[in-house]
N, C-alpha and C positions, 0 to 999 in steps of 0.2 A: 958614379960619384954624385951625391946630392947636390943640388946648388944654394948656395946660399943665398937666403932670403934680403933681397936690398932693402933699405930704409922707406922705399915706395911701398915695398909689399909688408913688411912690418908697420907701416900707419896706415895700410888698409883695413891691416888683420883688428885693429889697434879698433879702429871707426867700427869695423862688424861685430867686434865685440861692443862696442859703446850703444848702438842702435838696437841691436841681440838683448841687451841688459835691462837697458829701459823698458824697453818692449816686453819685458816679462813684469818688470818693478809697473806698470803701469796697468799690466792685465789681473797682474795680482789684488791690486789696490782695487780695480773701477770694473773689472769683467771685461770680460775680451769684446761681446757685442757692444760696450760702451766706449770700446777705446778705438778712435780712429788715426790715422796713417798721420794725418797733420798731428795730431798733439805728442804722437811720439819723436815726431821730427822737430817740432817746437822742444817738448823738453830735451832734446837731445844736441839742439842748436844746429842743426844740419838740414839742410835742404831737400824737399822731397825725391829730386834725381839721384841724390844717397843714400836711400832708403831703399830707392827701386835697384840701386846696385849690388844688396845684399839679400836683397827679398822681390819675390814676382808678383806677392800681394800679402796682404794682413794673415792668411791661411797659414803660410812658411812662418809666420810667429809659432801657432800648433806644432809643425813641423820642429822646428828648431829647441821648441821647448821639450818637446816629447824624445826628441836625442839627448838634448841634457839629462835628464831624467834617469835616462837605462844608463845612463855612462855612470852618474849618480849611484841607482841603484846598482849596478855592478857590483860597485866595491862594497854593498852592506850583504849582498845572496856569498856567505861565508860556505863554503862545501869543503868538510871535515870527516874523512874517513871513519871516524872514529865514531862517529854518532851515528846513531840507526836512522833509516829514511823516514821514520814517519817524524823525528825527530827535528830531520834537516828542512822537509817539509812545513814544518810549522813553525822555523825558524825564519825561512824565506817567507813564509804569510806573513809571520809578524813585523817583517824587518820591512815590506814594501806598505802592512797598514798603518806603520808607524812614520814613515818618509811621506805617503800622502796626506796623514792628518796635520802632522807639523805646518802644510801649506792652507791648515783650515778649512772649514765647511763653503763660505762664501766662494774661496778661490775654488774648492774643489766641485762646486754646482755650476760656476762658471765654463769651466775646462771641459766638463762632461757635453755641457751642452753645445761648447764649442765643437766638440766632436761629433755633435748631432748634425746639429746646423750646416757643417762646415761637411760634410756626408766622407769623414776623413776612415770611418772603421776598414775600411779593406784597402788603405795607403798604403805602401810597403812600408816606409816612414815611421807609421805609427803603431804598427803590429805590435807585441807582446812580445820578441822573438827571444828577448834575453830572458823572460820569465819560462818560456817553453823550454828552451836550451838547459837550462838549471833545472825545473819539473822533471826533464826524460833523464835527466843526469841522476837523479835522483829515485826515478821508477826504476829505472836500470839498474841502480844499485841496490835495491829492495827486490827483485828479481834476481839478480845474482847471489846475496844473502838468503834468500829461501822465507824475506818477510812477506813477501807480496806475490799472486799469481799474475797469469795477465788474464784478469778480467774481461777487459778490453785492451785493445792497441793504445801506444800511448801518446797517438792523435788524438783520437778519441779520450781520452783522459781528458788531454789539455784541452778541448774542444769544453767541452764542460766545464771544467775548472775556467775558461776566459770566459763563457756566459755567466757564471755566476759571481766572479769578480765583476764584473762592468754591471750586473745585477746589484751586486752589495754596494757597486760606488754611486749609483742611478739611486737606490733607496735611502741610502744615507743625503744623497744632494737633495733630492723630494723630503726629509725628515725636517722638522725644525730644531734640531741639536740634540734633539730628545735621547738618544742615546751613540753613543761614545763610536766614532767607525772602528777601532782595534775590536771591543768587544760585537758589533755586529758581526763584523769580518769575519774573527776565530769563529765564533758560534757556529755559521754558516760553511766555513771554506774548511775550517778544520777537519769536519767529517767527511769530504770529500773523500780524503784519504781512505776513509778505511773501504772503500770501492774495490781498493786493491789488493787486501787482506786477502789471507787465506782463509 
């Protein structure tokens, strides 16, 4: 039987979220290397030893942020029988390059490089794992249908496919807005696909 949550651990949960929020509202607005541990705590009105109660350092902002994100993207990677994979595939490209531009160029040059900086790409944390899970869901399903052969293994697919996503988000961060990330992304990531063609 679950326990019910007391009124302590409901204004915990309450404060993680409030430290959790700002801390995104504040990396969004100013870049993660700009934002330090006091001013999240200042605008949040809480103390630095409640900041270190929900986080071990400024990195777990990354972390925290990058959970949101796949919980986020979750609910937009739609998987529909009824559509062919190359389809369902370039549904999930567009559905994840449209969820990242929404958060903009500035935030999204910042975030990249926070993952440089922050040496987070082989995190467990911040993997790709719900984009892989959907990709193999989806080779899988274009192998069963007789769209696709295996080419390659579909590590190897996604191995690829994650280099040249963190490619397209790296070129779009180094661009100056000059063109649009949806249309780089498809140009780029759409052809992937057809790797898998027969």
């Amino acid at each position: 039987m679950e326990k019910k949550p007391t009124n302590r651990d409901l204004q915990a949960l309450e404060t993680e979220k409030k430290v959790t929020d700002m801390a995104m509202r504040l990396v969004r607005e100013h870049g993660y290397d700009r934002v330090t541990i006091s001013q999240i705590c200042k605008a949040c009105g809480v103390a630095k030893g409640t900041f270190y109660s929900y986080f071990t350092s400024k990195k777990d902002i990354l972390i925290k942020l990058t959970s949101r994100f796949n919980k986020e993207l979750s609910q937009l990677f739609i998987y529909d029988e009824n559509l062919d994979s190359v389809t369902l595939y370039q549904n999930a490209v567009t559905s994840y390059l449209n969820y990242v531009s929404k958060d903009g160029h500035a935030f999204t040059k910042s975030y990249v490089k926070a993952l440089i900086d922050e040496e987070l790409a082989t995190e467990e944390n911040i993997s790709l794992e719900l984009q892989q899970n959907f990709i193999d869901k989806v080779v899988c399903k274009g192998l069963r249908d007789g769209d696709f052969q295996l080419n390659m293994s579909c590590a190897d697919f996604f191995a690829l496919f994650r280099a040249t996503l963190i490619g397209v988000l790296t070129q779009w961060s180094m661009s100056k807005e000059s063109e649009e990330l949806i249309v780089l992304g498809q140009r780029v990531l759409f052809p992937l696909i057809n790797l898998m063609k027969k």
